[in-house]
C-alpha positions as CSV (number, residue, x, y, z in Angstrom):
1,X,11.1,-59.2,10.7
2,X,12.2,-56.2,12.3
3,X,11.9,-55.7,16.1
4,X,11.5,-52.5,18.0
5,X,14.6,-51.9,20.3
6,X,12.7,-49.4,23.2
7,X,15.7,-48.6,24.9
8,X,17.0,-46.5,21.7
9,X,16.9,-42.8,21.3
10,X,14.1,-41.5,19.7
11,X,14.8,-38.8,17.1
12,X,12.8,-35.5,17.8
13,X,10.2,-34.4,15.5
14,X,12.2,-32.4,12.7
15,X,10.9,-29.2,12.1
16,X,9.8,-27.9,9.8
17,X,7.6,-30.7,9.4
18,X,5.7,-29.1,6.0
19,X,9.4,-30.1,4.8
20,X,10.2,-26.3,3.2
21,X,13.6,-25.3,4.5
22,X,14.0,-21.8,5.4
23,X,16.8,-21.4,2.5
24,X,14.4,-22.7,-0.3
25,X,11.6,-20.0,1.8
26,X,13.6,-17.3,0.8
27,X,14.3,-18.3,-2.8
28,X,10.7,-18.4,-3.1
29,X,9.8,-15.1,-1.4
30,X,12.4,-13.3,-3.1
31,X,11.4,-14.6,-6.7
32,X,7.2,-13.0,-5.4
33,X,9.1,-10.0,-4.4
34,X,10.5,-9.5,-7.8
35,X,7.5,-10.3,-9.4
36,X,5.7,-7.7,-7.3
37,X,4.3,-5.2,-9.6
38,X,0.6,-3.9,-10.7
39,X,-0.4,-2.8,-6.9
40,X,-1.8,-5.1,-4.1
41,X,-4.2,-7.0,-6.8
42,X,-1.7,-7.9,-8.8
43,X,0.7,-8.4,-6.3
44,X,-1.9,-10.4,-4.2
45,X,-2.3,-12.9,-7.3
46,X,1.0,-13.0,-7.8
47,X,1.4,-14.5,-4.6
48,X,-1.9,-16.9,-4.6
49,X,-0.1,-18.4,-8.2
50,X,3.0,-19.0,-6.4
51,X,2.3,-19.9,-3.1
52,X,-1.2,-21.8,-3.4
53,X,-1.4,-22.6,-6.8
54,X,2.7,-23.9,-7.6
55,X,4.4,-24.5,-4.4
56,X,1.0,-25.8,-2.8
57,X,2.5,-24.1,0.8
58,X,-1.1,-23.9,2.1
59,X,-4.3,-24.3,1.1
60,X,-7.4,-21.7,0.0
61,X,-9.0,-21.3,2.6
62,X,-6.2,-20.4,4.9
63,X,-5.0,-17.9,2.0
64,X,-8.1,-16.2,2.3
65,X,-8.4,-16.2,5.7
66,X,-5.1,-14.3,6.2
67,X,-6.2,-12.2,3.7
68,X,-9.4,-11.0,5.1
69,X,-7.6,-10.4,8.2
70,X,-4.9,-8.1,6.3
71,X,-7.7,-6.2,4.8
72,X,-8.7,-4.9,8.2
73,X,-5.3,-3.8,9.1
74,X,-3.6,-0.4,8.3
75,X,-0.7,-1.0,5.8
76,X,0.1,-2.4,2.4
77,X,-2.1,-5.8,2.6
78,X,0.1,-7.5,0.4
79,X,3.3,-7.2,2.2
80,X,1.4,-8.1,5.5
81,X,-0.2,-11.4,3.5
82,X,3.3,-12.2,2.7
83,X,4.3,-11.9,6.4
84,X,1.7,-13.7,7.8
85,X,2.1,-16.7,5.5
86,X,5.8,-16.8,6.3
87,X,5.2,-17.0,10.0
88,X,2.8,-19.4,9.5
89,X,5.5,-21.9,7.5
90,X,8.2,-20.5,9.3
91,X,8.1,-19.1,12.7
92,X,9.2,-15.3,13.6
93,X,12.1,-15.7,11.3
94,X,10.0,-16.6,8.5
95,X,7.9,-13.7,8.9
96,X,10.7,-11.3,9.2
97,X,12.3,-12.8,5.8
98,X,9.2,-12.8,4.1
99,X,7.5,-9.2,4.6
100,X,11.2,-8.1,4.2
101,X,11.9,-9.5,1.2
102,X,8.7,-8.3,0.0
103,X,9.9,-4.5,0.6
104,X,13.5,-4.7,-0.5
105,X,13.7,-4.4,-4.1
106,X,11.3,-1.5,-4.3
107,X,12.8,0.7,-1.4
108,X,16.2,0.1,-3.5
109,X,14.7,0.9,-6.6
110,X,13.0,3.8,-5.1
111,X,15.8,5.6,-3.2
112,X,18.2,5.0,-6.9
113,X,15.0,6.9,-8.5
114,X,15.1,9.5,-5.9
115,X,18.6,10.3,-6.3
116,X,17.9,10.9,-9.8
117,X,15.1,12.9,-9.5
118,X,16.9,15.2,-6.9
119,X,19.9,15.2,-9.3
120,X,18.7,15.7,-12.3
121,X,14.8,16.0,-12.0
122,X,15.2,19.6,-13.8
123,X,16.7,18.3,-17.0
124,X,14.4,18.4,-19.8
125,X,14.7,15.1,-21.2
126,X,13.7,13.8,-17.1
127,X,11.1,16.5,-17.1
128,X,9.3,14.9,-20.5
129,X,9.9,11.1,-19.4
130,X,7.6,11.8,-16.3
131,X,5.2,14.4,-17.9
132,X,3.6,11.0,-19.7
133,X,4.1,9.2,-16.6
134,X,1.9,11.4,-14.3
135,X,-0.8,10.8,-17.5
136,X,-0.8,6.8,-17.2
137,X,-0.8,7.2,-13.6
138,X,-4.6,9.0,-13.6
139,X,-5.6,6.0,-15.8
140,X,-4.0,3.9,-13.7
141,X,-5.9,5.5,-10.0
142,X,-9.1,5.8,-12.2
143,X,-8.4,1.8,-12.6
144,X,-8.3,1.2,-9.1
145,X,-11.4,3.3,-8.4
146,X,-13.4,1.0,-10.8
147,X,-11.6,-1.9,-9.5
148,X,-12.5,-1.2,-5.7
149,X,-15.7,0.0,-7.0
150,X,-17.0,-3.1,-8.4
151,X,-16.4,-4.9,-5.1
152,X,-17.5,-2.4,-2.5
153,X,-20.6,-1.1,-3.8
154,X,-22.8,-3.3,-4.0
155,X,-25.9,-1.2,-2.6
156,X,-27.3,2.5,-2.7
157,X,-26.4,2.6,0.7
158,X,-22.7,1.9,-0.2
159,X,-22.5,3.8,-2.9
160,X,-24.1,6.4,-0.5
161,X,-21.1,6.4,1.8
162,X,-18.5,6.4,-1.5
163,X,-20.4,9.9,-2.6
164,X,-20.2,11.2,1.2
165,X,-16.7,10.4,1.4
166,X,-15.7,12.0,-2.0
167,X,-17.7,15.3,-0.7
168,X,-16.2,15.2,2.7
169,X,-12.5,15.0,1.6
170,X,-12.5,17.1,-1.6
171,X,-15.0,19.9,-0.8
172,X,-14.6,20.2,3.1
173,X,-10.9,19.0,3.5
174,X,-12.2,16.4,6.0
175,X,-9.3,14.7,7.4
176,X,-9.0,11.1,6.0
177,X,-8.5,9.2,9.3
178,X,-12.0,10.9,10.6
179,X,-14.0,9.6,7.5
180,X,-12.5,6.1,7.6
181,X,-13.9,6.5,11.5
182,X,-17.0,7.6,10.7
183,X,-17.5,5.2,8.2
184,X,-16.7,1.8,10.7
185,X,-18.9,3.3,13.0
186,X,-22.0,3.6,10.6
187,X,-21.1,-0.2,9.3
188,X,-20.6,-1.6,12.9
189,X,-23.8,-0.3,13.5
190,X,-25.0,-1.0,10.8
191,X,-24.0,-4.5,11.5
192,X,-25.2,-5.2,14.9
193,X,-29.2,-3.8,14.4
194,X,-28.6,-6.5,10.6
195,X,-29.6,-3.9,8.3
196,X,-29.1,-6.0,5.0
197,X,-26.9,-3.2,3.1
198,X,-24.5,-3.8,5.9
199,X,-24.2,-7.8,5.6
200,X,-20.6,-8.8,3.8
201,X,-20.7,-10.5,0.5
202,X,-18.2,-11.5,-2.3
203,X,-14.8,-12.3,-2.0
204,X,-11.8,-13.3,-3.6
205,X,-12.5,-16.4,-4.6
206,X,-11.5,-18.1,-8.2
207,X,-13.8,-20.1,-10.7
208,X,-10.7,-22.9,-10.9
209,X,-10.6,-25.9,-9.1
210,X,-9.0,-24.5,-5.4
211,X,-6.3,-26.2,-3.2
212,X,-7.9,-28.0,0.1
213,X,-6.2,-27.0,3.7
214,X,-6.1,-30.6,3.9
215,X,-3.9,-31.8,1.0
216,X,-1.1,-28.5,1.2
217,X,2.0,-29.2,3.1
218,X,1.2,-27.0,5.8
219,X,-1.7,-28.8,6.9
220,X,-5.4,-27.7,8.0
221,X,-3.9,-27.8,11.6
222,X,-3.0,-24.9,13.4
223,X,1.3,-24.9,13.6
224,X,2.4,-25.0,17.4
225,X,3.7,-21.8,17.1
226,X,0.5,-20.3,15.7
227,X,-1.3,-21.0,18.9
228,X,-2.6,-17.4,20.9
229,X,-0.8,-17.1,24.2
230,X,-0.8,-13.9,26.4
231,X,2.7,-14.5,26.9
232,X,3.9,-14.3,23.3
233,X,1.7,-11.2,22.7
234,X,3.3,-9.3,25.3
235,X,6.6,-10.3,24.1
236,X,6.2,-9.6,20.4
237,X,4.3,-6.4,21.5
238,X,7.0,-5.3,23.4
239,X,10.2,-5.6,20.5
240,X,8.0,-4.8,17.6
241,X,7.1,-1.3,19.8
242,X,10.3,-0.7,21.0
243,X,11.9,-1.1,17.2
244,X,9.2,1.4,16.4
245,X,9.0,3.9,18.6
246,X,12.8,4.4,20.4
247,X,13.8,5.4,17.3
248,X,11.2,7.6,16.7
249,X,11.6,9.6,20.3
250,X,15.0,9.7,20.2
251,X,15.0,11.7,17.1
252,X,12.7,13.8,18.6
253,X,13.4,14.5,22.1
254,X,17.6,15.0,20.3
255,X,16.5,17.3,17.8
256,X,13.4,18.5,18.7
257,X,9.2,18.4,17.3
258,X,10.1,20.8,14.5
259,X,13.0,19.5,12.9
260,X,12.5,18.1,9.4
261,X,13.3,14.6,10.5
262,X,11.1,14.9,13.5
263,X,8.2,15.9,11.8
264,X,8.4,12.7,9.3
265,X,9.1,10.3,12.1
266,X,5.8,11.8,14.1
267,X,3.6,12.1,10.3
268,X,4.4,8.6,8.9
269,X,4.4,6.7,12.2
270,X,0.7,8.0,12.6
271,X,0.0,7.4,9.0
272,X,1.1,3.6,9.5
273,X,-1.9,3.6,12.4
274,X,-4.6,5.1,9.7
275,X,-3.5,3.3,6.5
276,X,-6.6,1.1,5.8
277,X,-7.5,0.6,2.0
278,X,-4.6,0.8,0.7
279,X,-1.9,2.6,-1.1
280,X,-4.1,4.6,-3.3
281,X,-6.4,5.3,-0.6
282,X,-4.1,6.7,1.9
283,X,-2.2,8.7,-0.8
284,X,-4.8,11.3,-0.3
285,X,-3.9,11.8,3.0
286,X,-0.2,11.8,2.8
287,X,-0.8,14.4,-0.4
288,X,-2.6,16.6,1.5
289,X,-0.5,16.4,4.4
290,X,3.0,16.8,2.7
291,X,2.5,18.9,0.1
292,X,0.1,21.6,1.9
293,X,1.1,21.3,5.5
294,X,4.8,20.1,5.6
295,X,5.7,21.4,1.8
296,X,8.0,18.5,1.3
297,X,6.7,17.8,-2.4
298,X,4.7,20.0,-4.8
299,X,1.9,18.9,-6.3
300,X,3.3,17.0,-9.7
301,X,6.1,15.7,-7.6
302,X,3.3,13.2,-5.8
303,X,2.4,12.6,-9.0
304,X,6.3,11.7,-10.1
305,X,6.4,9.7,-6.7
306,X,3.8,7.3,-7.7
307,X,4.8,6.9,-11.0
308,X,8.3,5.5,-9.5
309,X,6.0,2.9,-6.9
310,X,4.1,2.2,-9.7
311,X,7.1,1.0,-12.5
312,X,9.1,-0.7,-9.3
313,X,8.6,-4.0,-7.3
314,X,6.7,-3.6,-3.9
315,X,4.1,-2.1,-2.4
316,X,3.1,1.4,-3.6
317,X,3.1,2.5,-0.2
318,X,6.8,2.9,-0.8
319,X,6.1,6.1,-2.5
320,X,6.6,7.6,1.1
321,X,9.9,6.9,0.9
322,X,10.0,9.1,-2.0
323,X,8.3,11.7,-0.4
324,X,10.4,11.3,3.2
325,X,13.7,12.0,0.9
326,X,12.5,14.8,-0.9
327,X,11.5,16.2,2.2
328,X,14.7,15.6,3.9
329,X,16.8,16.4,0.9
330,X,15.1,19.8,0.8
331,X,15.7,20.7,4.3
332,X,18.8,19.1,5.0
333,X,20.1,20.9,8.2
334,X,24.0,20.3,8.4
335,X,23.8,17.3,6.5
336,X,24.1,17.4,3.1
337,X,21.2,17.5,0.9
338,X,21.7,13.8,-0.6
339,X,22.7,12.4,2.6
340,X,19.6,14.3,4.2
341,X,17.6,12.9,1.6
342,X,18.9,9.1,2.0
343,X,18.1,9.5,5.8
344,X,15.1,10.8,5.3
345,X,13.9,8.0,2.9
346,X,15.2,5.1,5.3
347,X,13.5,6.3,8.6
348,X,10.1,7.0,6.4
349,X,10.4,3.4,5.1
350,X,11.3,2.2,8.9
351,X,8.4,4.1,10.8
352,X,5.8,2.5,7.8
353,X,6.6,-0.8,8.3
354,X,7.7,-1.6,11.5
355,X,4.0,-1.5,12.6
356,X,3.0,-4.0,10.0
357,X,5.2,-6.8,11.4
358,X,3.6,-5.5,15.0
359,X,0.1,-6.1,13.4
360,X,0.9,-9.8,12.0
361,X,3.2,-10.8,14.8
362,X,0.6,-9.3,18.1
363,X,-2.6,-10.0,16.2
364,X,-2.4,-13.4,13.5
365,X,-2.4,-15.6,16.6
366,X,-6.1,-14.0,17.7
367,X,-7.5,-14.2,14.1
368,X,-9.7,-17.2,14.8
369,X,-12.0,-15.0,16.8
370,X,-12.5,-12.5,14.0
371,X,-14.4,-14.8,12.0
372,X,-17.9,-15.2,11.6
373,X,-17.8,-11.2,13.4
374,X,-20.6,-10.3,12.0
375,X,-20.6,-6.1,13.4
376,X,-17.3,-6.1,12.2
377,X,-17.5,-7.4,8.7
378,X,-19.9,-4.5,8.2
379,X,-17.6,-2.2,9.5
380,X,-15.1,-3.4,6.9
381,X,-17.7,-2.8,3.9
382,X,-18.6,0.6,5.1
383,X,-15.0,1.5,5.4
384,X,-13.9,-0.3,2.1
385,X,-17.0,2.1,0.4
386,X,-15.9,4.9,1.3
387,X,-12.2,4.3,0.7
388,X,-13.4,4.1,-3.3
389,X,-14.6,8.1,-2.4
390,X,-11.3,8.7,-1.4
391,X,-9.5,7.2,-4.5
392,X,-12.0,9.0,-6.8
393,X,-11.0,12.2,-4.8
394,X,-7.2,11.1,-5.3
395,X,-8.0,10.9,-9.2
396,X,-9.4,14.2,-9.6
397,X,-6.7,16.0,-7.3
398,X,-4.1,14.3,-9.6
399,X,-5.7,15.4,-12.3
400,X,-6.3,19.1,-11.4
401,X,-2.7,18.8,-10.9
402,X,-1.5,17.6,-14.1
403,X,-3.9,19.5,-16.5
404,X,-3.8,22.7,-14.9
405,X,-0.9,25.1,-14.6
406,X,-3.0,26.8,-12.1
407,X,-5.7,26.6,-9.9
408,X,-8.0,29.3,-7.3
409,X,-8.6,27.9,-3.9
410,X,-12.0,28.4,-2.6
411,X,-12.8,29.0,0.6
412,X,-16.1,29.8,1.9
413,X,-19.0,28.4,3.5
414,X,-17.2,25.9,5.0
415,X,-16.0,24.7,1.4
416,X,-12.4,24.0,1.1
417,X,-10.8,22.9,-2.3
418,X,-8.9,24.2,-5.0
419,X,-10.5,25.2,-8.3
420,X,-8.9,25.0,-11.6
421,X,-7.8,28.0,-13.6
422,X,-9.6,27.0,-17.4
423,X,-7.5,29.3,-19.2
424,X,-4.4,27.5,-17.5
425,X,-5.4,24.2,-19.1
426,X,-2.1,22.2,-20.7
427,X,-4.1,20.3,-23.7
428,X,-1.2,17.8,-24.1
429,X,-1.3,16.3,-20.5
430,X,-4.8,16.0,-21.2
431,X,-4.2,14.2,-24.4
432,X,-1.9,12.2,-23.1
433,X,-3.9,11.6,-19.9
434,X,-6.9,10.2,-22.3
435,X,-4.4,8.0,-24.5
436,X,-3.9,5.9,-20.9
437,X,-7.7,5.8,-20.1
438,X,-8.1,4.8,-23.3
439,X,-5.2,2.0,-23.7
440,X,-6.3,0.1,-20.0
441,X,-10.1,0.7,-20.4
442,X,-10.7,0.0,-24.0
443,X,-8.1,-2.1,-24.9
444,X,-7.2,-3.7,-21.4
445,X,-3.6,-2.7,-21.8
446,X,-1.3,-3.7,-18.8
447,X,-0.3,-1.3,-16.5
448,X,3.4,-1.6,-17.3
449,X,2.6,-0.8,-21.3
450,X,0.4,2.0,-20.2
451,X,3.3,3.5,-18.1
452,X,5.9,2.7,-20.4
453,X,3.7,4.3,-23.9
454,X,2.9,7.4,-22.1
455,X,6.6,7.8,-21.1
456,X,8.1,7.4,-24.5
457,X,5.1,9.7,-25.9
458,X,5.7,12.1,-23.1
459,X,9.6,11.8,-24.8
460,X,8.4,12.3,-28.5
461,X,6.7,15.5,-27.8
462,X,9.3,17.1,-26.0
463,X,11.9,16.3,-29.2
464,X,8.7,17.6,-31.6
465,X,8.9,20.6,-29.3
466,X,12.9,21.2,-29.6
467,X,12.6,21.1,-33.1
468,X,9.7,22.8,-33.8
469,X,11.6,25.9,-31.6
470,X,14.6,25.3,-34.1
């Protein structure tokens, strides 16, 4: 029998205990990464198959927890889900590595696309390819609206709030930001007097048989490191901030508020503070900001932008990085336009999502007393209804955009939208626009197909057109 010898060394607990090493971690987050496409619901499964369902990392109802806690953060919820759960397995580090990893292969993907498009975006053949992309695109928003939709409103008084939102942004110009405001404030209120309409419901739960905290190999118990302390919020509120916002007023105070590279620093930093309900949501901002007030893109280029985030790995918030290199690239100073551009494009993709590793690494130690909230669950329904008004509105401005070669802006009465020009109408983008609602609605095609058949359509009329002119 073997006897205890107390005098020898005891071995310190090895960490980490789950038993995941951080080099098999980053296989794993880089494979999700790749597999990243479809937008946050597809990206979010993506994740829940990998994580929950196949490595068995940690358990439902901590996967849902972090979710629900992403949801009522601005940023890409996806990349900040794939953040927190790499903190949680492993440390800082594991954060960083994760979320990282998660934005990588689209912002490369992106900035090769964009030096194409600034290249060569003028050639015919480029012009066709993305003349069918901006039609599976509307399908595609129109998708998310019903998506969103089907979730959020689940009342009149939701559906009330949708409508009011729509109106608000499209026919007044109301800033997005102000209506996502307005709309917390009627749910928290809504909340705290109990009006049923208000109360949370759903989720994001599956019919299949689900993974207990309990039997994953992180555990049902919170990880040391997880554990709230003042002092490590005012450490990682102190880096994250500093990695954000030295950069940001040194290139303002050195080249001054009106400078190109200025003005995207200031815009997308505030953006990453306003950015709740997602990519398509916020796109309505950022459209109206950058192509009306800053003139960085033209209308069909948003369009272009989004057909790129769409067709790459990532979050389709990396369309800004489209839109911060055609802004550059267009006003390039002393720099020349590509290198303009390639700036432009990194500091956009740095000043968007700094602050979500600020958000995860400051806030995911206090999420235990966000549950059971119920005021602020009600502000997260309000602001989730009205962010499907906001994606409608992003639908029909995309639209207006792509059918119209020209449209009258009315303004009066406090009314402030652009009207479209019937006699301006191009019949093949609308065509081509139905041939996508009609592939994902009717015959539940993929988004990838969708993208891919109203490319290589948008390719076959352009070579029926060169031959018809010969």
């Amino acid at each position: 029998m073997e006897t205890l010898d107390i005098n020898a060394p005891t071995k310190p607990p090895q960490w980490p205990r789950h038993g995941v090493s951080l080099a098999q971690a980053f296989r794993v987050w880089l494979r999700v990464a790749s597999l990243s496409f479809g937008g946050p619901a597809g990206q979010i499964a993506v994740m829940h198959r990998i994580i929950v369902e196949e490595k068995r990392w940690i358990g439902e109802a901590r996967f849902l927890h972090a979710l629900n806690y992403c949801m009522l953060l601005p940023g890409p919820e996806a990349q900040q889900l794939a953040t927190y759960i790499g903190w949680l397995m492993h440390r800082t580090l594991g954060g960083i590595m994760a979320g990282g990893l998660f934005v990588l292969p689209g912002a490369v993907a992106i900035m090769a696309l964009s030096y194409i498009y600034a290249g060569w975006g003028s050639v015919p053949l480029v012009v066709a390819l993305f003349f069918g992309l901006k039609a599976a695109v509307l399908a595609i928003v129109l998708q998310a609206v019903m998506r969103v939709g089907r979730r959020a409103l689940k009342n009149r008084v939701m559906q009330g709030i949708a409508a009011a939102a729509f109106i608000a942004i499209f026919f007044f110009g109301m800033p997005f930001p102000l209506i996502i405001l307005i709309a917390g404030l009627a749910g928290y209120v809504g909340g705290r007097t109990k009006l049923a309409a208000f109360q949370p419901g759903g989720g994001h739960s599956s019919g299949a048989k689900t993974l207990a905290d309990a039997d994953s190999l992180l555990g049902e118990e919170l990880p040391d490191h997880a554990r709230p302390t003042i002092a490590r919020a005012m450490l990682a509120s102190s880096i994250w901030l500093v990695l954000w916002l030295v950069p940001v007023a040194i290139i303002v105070l050195s080249l001054g508020l009106h400078n190109t590279f200025s003005e995207i620093a200031l815009f997308f930093s505030k953006m990453a503070m306003v950015t709740f309900g997602g990519a398509y949501a916020v796109l309505a901002y950022v459209a109206q900001q950058a192509v009306e007030t800053y003139g960085w893109v033209r209308p069909g280029e948003m369009l272009d932008g989004l057909g790129m985030a769409e067709t790459t790995p990532g979050p389709l918030i990396m369309v800004t990085q489209f839109v911060g290199f055609m802004g550059a690239y267009r006003n390039p100073g002393q720099l020349h336009p590509m290198v303009a551009g390639t700036l432009g494009g990194l500091l956009t993709t740095w000043v968007t999502f700094i602050p979500c590793f600020l958000w995860i690494f400051l806030g995911a130690p206090f999420v235990e007393a966000l549950r059971g909230n119920r005021a602020l669950n009600a502000a997260l329904s309000a602001i989730t209804a009205a962010v499907v008004g906001v994606i409608l509105n992003l639908a029909v401005w995309f639209a207006l955009h792509a059918w119209f070669r020209e449209l009258r802006p009315m303004r009066a009465l406090g009314l402030s939208f652009d009207a479209p020009v019937i006699a301006s109408v191009q019949p093949w983008a609308v065509a081509l626009s139905l041939v996508g609602m009609i592939a994902i609605f009717r015959f539940k095609a993929g988004m990838l197909q969708t993208l891919a058949g109203c490319s290589l359509a948008g390719l076959v009329l352009y070579f029926i057109g060169v031959i018809a002119r010969t």
